[in-house]
N, C-alpha and C positions, 0 to 999 in steps of 0.2 A: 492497358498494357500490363503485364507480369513482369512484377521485382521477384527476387529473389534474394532473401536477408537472412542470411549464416550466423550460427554460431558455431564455437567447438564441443557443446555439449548439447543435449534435446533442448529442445524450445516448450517452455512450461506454458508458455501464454499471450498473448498481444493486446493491443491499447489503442485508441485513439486519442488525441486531445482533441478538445472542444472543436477546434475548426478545422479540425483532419487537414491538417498541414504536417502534423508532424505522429508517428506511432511509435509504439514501444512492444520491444519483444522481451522475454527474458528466458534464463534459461538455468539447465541442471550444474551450469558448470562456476553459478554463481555472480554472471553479466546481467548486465543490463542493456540493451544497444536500442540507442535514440536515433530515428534514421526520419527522415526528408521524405514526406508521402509521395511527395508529385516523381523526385527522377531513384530512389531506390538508395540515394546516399546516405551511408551511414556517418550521425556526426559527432554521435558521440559512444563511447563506451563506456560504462559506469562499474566499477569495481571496488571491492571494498568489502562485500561479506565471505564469511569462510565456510560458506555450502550452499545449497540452492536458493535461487530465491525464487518463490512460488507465490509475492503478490505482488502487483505493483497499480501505482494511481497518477494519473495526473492531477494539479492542483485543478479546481475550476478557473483560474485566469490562465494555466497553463505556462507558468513560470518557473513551479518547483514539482519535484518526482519525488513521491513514497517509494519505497522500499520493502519489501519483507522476505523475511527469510528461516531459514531452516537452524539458522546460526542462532537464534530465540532476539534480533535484534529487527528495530527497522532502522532506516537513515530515511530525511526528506537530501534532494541532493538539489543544488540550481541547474538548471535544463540551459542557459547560455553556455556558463563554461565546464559545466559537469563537477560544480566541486559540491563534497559532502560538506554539507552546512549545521545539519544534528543529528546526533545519532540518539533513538529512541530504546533506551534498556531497558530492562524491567520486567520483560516475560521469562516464563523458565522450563519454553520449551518450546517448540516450533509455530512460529505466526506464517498463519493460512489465510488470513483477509484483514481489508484495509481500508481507508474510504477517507476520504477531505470532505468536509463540513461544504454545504452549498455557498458559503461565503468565503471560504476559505480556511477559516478561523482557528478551525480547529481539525485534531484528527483522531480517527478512532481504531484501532488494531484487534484482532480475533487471532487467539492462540490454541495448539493445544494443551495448553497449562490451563484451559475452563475457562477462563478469563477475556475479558474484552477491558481496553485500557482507552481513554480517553487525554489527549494530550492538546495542549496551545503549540500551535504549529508555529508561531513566530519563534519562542526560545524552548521547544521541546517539554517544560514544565509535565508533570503528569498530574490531570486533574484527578480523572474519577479511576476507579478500581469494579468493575461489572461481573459480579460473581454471583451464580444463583444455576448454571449448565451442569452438570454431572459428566459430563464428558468434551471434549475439543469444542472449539467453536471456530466454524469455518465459512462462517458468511456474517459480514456487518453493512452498517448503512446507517446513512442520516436522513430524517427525512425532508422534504422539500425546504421546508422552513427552517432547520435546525435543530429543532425543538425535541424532536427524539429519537432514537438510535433503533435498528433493531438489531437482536443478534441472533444467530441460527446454529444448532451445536449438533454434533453425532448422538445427542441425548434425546433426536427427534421432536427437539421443542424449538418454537422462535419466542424471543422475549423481544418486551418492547418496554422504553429504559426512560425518562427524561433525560433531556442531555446535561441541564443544569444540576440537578439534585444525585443523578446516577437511580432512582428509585423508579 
């Protein structure tokens, strides 16, 4: 059956969680809108950044939502009541990708400030600093295990990082 899920600005992107009960769209006008796969109901709306937001994640238990945006900030937000729980600073210029650690644990953000930033998803802490791109980085990822990141940049290179050391 066809849903049909509005926003009042373009739609940048959509999501699944793990058990496709629930997706996420987001869009140019700075939303986020959590909706109910099975009947089309939107249930939540997440607001909070001050321009686009062009990444977003679900946790792997599917509890908590990344965030990223054009504003150079991320938030993880709670996916029951939709409150913002942390807000991730520290880039210093527009974050293009994002990704939760396969345990959860942690999270990792790609900006166009070069940089891929490394964070403890329970209180936000910033662990590592991932610099070595000459240009934006606009694809990250953890791998299966945890154990290393990769990152992808407009400088036509992918690097691949440990997640412990940042090397």
């Amino acid at each position: 059956r066809l849903q049909t899920l509005s926003h009042e600005g373009a739609v940048g992107g959509a999501a699944w969680n793990e058990t496709e009960s629930q997706l996420l769209t987001w869009s140019n006008d700075g939303t986020v809108g959590v909706w109910d796969a099975a009947s089309g109901k939107e249930l939540l709306t997440l607001q909070g950044h001050g321009d686009a937001v062009k990444a977003v994640a679900f946790s792997p238990d599917g509890q908590r939502i990344l965030t990223g945006s054009w504003d150079r900030t991320a938030k993880v937000w709670e996916v029951v009541m939709g409150e913002g729980l942390l807000p991730l600073p520290g880039h210093t210029n527009r974050i293009r990708s994002m990704a939760f650690s396969p345990d959860g644990q942690r999270i990792v953000t790609g900006s166009e400030d070069k940089s891929a930033k490394v964070w403890e998803a329970a209180n936000g802490l910033q662990l590592l600093t991932l610099k070595a791109h000459t240009a934006g980085i606009g694809a990250v990822a953890f791998s299966q295990d945890g154990q290393r990141i990769v990152t992808g940049g407009d400088d036509q290179m992918a690097r691949v990082w440990e997640t412990a050391s940042g090397r």
